[in-house]
C-alpha positions in Angstrom: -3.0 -22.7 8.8 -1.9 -25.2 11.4 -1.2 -28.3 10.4 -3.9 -31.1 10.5 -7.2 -32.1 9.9 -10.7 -29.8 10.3 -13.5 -31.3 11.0 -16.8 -29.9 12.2 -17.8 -29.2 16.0 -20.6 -28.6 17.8 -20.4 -26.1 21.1 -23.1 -27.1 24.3 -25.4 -24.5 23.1 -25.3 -26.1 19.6 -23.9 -23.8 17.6 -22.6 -25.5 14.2 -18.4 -24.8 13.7 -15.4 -26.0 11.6 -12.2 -26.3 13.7 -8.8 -26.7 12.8 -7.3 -29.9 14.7 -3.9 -31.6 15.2 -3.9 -35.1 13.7 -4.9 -37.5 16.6 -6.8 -35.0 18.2 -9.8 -36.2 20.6 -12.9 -35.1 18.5 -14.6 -34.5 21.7 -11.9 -31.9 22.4 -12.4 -28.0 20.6 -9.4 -27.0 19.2 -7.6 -24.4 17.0 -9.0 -22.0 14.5 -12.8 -21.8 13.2 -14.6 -21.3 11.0 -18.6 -21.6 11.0 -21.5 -22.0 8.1 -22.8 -18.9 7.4 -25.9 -16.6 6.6 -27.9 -17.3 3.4 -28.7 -14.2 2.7 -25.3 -12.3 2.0 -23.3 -15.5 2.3 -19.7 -13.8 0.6 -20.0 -10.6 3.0 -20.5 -13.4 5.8 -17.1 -15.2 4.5 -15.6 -11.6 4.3 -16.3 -11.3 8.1 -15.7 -14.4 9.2 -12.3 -13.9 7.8 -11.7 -10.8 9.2 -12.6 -11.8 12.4 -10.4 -14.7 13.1 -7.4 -12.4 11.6 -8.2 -9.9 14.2 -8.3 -12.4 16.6 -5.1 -13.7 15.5 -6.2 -17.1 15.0 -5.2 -15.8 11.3 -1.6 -14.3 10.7 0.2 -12.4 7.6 1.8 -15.2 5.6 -0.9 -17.8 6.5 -2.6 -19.7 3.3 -6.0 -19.9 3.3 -7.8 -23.5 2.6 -8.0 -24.1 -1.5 -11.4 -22.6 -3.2 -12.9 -26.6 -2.6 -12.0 -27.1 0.9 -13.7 -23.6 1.8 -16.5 -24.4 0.0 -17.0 -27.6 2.4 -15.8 -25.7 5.4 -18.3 -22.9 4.8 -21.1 -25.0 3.3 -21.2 -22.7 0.7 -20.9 -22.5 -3.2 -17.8 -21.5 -5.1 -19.1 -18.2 -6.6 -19.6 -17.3 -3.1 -16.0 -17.7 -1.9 -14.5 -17.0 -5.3 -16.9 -13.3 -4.8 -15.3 -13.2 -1.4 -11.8 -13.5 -2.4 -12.2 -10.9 -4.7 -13.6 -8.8 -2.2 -10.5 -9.5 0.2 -7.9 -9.2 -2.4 -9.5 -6.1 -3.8 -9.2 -4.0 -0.1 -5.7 -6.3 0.5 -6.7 -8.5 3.2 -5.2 -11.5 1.7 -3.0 -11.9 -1.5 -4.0 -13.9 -4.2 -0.9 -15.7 -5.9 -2.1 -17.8 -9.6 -1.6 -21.4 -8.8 0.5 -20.7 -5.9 -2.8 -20.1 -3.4 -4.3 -17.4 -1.3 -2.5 -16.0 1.7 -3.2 -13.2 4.3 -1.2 -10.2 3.6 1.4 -8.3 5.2 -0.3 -5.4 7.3 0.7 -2.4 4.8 -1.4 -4.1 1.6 -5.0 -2.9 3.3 -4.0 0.5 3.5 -2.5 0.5 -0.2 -4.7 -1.3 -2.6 -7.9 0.6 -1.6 -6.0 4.1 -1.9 -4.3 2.7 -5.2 -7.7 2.1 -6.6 -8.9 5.5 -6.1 -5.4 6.9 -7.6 -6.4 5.3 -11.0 -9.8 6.7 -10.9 -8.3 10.4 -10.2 -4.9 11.4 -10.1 -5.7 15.0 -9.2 -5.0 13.1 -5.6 -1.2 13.2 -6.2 -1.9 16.7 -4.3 -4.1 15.3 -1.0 -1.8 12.6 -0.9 1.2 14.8 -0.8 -1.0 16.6 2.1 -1.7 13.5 3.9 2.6 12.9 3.8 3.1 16.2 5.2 1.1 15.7 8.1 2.1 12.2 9.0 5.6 13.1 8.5 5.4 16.1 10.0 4.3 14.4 13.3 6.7 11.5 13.0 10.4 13.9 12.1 8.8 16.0 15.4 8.9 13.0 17.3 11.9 11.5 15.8 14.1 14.9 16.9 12.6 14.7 20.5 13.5 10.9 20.8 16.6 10.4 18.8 19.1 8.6 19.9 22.8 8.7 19.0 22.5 5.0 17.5 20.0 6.1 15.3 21.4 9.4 14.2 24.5 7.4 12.8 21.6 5.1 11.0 19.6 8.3 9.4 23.2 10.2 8.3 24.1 7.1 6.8 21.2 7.1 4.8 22.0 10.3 4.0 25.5 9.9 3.0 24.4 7.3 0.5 21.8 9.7 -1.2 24.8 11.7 -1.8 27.0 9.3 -3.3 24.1 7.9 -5.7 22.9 10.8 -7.0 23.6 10.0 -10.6 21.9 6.5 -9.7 18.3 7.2 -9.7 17.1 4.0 -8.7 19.9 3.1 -5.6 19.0 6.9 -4.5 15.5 6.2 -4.3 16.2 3.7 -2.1 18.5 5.4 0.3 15.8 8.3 0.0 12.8 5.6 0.8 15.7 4.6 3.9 15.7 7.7 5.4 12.2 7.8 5.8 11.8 4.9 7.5 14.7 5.5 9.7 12.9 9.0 10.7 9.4 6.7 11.4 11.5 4.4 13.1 12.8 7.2 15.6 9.5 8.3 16.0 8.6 5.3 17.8 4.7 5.5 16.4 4.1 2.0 14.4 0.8 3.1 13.4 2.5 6.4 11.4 5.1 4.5 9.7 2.6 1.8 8.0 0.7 4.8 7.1 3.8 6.2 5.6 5.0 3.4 3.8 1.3 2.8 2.3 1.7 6.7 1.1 4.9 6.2 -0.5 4.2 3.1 -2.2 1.0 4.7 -4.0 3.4 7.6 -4.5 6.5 6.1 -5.7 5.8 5.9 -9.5 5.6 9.2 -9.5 8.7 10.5 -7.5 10.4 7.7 -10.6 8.9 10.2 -13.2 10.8 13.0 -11.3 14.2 11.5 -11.6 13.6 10.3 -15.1 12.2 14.0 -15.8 15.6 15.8 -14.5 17.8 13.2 -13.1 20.6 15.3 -11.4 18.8 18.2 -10.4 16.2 16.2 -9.1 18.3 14.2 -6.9 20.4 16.9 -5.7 17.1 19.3 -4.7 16.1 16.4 -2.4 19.5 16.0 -1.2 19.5 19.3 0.4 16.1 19.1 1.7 17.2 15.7 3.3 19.9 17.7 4.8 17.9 20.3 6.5 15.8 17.4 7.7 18.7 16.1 9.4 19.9 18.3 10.7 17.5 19.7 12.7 16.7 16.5 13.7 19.9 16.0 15.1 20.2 19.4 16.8 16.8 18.1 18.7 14.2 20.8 17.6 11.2 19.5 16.7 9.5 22.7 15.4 12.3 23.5 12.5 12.0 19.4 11.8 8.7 19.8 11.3 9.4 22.5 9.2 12.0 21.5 7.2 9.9 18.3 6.4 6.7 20.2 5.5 8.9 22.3 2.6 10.3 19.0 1.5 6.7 17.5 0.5 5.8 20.4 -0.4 7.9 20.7 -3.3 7.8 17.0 -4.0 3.9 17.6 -4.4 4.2 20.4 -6.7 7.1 18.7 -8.6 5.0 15.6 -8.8 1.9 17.5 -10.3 4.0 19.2 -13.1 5.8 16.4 -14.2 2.3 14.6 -14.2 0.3 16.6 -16.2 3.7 17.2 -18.9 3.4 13.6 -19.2 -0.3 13.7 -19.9 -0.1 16.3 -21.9 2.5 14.6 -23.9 0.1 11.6 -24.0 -3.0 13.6 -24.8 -1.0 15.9 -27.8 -1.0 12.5 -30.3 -4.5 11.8 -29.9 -5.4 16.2 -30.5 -3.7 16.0 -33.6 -4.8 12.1 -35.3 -8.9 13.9 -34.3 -8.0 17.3 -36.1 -6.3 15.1 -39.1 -9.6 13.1 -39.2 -12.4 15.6 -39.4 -10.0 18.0 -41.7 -11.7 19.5 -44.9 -14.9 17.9 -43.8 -18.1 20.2 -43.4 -18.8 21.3 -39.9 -16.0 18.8 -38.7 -17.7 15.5 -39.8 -14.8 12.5 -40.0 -14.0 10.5 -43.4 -16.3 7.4 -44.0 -13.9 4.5 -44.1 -12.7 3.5 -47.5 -13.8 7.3 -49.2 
């Protein structure tokens, strides 16, 4: 927030607000950011979009602290439950970031795409497939683009990336990030901002997974998506979008399917302790009934 006081104001046609002001500032004078009390009746959606609103109008930015649970409270002329319920809300889809005792903060513009996909990934992770979809389309586009509209400059930056993929395939988690690296740097040739926050929101909901894969078969693993990487490249670099596009979809592809297997082995694994401690249970008991405790 800008620096100084806020004090309430009152437009010509009366309409109640709460504007940020410089210290010194003539009260007579509106000023700075707003904010305004708000319906009765669903007062923490109200405080949801009254939020949202000034960060769309940019009167709100990524990194800027919200005022303290209190000081909203008198701002709003609410109750506390009411912006605590808010917060919650905003945190929840990633609108703002919630740090214990360090204060409430609007988030960087990937978190809103994130949090609300991350949410459904713990309530199903049969998604590892549609996400692995969704990455081959938005990829798709973006390597298309990115071998129309390469430059030479940027060719050296995405066979660097590639080079150190190559030398770190024994490191699983320095090849992860030269892997992550060449992603971006295909996003960034693309030129479509909108794509690569997309991408990186994908990835990040992804990335535990694609871990599992290294863990599962570190060497193989590594070197399967150093030749796909390659492929990528290089038709990238020869400037034909269609076998980019290609060579992109097979890559995801095969990271999808990869990522399902080594999922469900890991389940399974999970799942097998639990089969057996049930079968010990109900074992020479009619019609499968458990043990009382202490018999």
């Amino acid at each position: 927030m800008t620096p100084g006081s806020i004090s309430p104001y009152t437009h010509d046609e009366g309409t109640l607000e709460l504007m940020v002001r410089p210290e010194g500032h003539d009260p007579d004078e509106p000023t700075g950011r707003g904010f305004s009390p708000v319906a009765r009746t669903t007062v923490s959606q109200e405080i949801v979009k009254q939020i949202v609103t000034m960060i769309e109008a940019g009167e709100l930015r990524p990194g800027d602290a919200l005022p303290p649970e209190r000081e909203l409270q008198q701002l709003l002329g609410v109750g506390r439950t009411s912006v605590r319920e808010a917060l919650r809300a905003l945190s929840l889809f990633g609108i703002v970031d919630a740090r214990p005792g360090g204060g409430t903060f609007i988030a960087r513009p990937t978190e809103p795409l994130i949090k609300p996909f991350a949410w459904r990934m713990l309530l199903s992770r049969d998604k590892i497939r549609d996400l692995g979809e969704a990455r081959r389309v938005i990829e798709g586009e973006m390597v298309a683009q990115a071998a129309i509209r390469r430059t030479p400059e940027q060719l050296d930056v995405l066979r660097g990336h590639l080079e150190a993929m190559a030398a770190t395939v024994d490191d699983g988690a320095r090849f992860l990030e030269a892997d992550l690296g060449f992603h971006l740097a295909v996003a960034a040739m693309g030129g479509n901002v909108v794509l690569r926050e997309m991408l990186v929101a994908l990835r990040s909901l992804l990335q535990r997974f694609i871990e599992r894969i290294l863990v599962s078969e570190p060497r193989r693993g590594a070197e399967t998506a150093l030749a796909h990487h390659g492929r990528i490249y290089a038709a990238v670099a020869a400037g034909d979008p269609i076998a980019a596009r290609q060579a992109m979809s097979d890559h995801l592809q095969e990271t999808a399917e990869r990522l399902i297997e080594v999922e469900s082995a890991r389940l399974s694994a999970v799942a097998a302790p639990l089969a057996r401690e049930r079968s010990s249970a109900s074992a020479g008991l009619p019609g499968g009934q458990r043990r009382a405790p202490g018999t």
